[in-house]
BATOR-417699 format. One record per residue (C-alpha): residue number from 0; x, y, z. Coordinates in Angstrom, 3 decimals. Each point is the difference from the previous one (the first is absolute). Layout:
N
  resi        c1        c2        c3
   NUM         X         Y         Z
...
END
This chain:
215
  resi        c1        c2        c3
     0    -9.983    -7.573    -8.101
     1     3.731     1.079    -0.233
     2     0.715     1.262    -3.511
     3     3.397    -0.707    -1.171
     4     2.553     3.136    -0.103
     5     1.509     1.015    -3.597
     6     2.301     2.801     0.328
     7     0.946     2.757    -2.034
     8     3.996     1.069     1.187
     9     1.816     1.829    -1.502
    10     3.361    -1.208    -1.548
    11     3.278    -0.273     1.945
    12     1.287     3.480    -1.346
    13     1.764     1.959     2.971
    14    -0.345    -2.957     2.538
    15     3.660    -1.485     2.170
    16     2.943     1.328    -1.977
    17     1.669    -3.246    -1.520
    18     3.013     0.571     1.864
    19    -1.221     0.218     3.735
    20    -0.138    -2.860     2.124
    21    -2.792    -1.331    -2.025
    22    -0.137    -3.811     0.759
    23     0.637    -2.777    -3.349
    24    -3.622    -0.896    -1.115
    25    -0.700    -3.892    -0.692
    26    -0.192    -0.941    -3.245
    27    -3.648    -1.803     0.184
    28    -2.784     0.283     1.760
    29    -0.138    -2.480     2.075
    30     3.136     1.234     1.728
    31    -2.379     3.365     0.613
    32    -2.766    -2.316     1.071
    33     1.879    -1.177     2.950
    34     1.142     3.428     1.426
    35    -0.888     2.002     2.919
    36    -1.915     3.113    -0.027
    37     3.147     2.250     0.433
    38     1.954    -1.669    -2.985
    39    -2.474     0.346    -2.412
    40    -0.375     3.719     1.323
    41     3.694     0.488    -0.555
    42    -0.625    -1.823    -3.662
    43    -2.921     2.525    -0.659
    44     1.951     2.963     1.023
    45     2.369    -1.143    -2.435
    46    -2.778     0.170    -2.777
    47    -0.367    -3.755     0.057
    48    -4.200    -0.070    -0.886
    49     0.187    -3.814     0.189
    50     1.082     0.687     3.615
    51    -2.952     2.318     0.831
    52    -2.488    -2.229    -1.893
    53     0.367    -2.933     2.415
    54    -0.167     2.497     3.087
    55    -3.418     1.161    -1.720
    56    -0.855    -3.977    -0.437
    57     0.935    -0.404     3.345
    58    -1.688     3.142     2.107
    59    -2.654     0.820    -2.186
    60    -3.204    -1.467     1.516
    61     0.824     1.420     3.675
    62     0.214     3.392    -1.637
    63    -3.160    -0.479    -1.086
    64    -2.026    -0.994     3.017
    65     1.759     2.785     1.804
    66    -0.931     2.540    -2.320
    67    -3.831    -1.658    -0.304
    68    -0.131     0.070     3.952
    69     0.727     3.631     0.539
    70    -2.457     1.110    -3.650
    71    -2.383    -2.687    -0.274
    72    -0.028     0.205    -3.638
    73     1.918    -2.488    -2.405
    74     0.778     2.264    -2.653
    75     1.068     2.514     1.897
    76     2.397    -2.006     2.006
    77     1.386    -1.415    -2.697
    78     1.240     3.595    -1.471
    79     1.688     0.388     3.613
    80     1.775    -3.277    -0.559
    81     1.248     0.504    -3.468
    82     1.227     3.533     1.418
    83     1.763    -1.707     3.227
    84     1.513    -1.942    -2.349
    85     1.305     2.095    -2.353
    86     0.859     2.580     2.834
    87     1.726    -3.035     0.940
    88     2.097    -0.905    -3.143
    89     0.850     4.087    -0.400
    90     1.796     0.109     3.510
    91     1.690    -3.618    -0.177
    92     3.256     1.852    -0.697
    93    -0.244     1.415     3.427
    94    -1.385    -3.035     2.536
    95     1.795    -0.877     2.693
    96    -0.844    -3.254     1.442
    97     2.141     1.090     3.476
    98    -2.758     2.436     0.710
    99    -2.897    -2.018    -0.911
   100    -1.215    -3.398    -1.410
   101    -1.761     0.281    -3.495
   102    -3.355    -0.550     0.962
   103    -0.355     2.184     2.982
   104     1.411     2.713    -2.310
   105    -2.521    -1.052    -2.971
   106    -2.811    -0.602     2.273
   107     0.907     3.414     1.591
   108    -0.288     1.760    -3.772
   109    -3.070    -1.958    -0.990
   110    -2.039     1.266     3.331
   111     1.314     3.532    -0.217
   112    -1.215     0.289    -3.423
   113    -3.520    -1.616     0.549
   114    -0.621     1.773     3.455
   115     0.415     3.325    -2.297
   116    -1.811    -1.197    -2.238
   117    -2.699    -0.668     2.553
   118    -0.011     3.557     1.618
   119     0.294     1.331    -3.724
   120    -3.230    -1.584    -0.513
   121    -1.388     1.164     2.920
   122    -2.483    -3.482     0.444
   123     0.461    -3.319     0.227
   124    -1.815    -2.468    -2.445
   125    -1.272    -3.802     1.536
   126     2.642    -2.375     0.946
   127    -0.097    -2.745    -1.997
   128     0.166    -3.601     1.654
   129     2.095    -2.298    -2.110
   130    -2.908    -2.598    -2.022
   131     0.593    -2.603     2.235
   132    -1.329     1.761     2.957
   133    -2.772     1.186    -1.696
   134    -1.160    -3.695    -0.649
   135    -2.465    -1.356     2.541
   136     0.250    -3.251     1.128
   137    -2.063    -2.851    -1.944
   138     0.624    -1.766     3.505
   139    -2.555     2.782     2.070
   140    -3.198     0.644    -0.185
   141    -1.609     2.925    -1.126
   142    -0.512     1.393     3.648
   143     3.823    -0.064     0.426
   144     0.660     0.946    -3.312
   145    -1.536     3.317    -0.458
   146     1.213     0.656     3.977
   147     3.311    -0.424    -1.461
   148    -0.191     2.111    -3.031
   149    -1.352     2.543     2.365
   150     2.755    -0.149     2.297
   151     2.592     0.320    -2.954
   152    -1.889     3.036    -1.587
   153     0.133     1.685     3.812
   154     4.028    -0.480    -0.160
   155     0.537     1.098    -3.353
   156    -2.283     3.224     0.987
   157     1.982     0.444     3.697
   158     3.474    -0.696    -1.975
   159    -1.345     2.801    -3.044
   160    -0.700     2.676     2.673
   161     4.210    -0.645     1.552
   162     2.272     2.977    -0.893
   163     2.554    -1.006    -2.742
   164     2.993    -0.749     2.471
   165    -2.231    -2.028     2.515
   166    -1.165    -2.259    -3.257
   167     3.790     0.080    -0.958
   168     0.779    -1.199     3.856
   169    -2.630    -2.549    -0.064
   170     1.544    -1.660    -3.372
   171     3.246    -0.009     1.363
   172    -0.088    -1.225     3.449
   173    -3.348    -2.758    -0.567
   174    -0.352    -1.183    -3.592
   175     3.789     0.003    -1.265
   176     0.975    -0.750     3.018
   177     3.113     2.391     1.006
   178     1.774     0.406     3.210
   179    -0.706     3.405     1.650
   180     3.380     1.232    -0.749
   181     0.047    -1.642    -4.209
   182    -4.196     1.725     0.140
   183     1.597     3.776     1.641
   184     2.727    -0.025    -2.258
   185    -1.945    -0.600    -2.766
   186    -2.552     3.446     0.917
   187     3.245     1.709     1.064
   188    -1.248     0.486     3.560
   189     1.228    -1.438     3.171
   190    -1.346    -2.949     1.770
   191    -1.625     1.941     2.502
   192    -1.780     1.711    -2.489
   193    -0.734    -3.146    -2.068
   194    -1.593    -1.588     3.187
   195    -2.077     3.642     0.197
   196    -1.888    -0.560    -3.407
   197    -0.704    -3.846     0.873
   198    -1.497     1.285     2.918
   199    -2.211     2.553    -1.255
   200    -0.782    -1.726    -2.998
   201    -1.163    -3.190     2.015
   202    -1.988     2.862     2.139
   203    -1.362     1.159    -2.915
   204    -0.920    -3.685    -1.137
   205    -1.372    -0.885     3.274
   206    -2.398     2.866    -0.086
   207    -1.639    -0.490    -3.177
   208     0.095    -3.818    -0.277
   209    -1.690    -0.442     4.063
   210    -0.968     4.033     0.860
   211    -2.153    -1.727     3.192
   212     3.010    -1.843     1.331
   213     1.609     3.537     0.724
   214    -2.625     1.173     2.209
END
């Protein structure tokens, strides 16, 4: 299960001088509840927590199943998120929401840091299926049952043996559901080379999960 972020920032000191083009912050919070992504951005790079908070509330638990996808470890991808985040609130000042929209450019921080963290570690722990999944059905029978918890301990082992990128690919394009262009902007590579990982990594998938149906 998804633990809830609490983040450590640091204060507002050197953020958006006062007398740029910083825009008027709403008095209340509901005012901040209804904004878009880039207006609470431009709030946060204007040292306006309150701001960054509800961006946190907001973007918090895809974070975290990006980060668990590519390391396969709770803990660890939670430390990524709180450090996408708070790489995040230190470079609000300079986010431009004409180059990018804020979630390809947090998604693209958040999967940088936990494919190096990956590599760093040098192996990749179990994937972890969300409880749900891991729940047989009451409705099977024990035949069925035990065929199925075999089949899901064959994809977590196929998906544990991808290379950090392909797991990143997978998470992006099939279980948040991305377009290929939102998915390759995300990994900073081009759609070609976004539809180049799928491929291999569904290669990859195809050969451990069926090795006789390659023959």
């Amino acid at each position: 299960m998804l633990t809830r972020l609490t983040l450590a920032l640091p204060g507002a000191a050197r953020r958006r001088d006062a007398s740029q083009d910083a825009p008027r912050r709403p008095a209340g919070l509901a005012a901040r509840a209804d904004a878009g992504d880039a207006e609470l951005m431009a709030w946060a790079g204007a040292g306006d927590r309150a701001a960054f908070d509800i961006l946190v509330e907001r973007h918090a638990e895809r974070v975290l199943r990006l980060a668990l996808r590519v390391l396969g470890d709770a803990a660890e991808a939670e430390d990524v998120a709180q450090d996408a985040f708070l790489r995040a609130w230190q470079a609000a000042p300079r986010f431009d929401p004409g180059r990018a929209r804020f979630t390809t450019w947090l998604h693209r921080i958040a999967l940088n840091l936990a494919i190096d963290h990956a590599r760093r570690r040098g192996r990749l722990p179990p994937a972890r299926l969300d409880a749900a999944k891991d729940l047989p059905d009451p409705a099977k029978g024990p035949e069925a049952r035990l065929s199925e918890a075999e089949g899901q301990e064959a994809l977590v082992a196929a998906l544990d043996a991808l290379p950090p990128r392909q797991r990143a690919a997978i998470a992006l394009a099939y279980e948040e559901g991305l377009s290929g262009a939102a998915a390759a902007e995300a990994l900073s590579v081009s759609e070609r080379a976004l539809e180049g990982l799928l491929r291999r990594a569904r290669q990859m998938l195809r050969v451990r999960l069926d090795p006789g149906g390659m023959r």
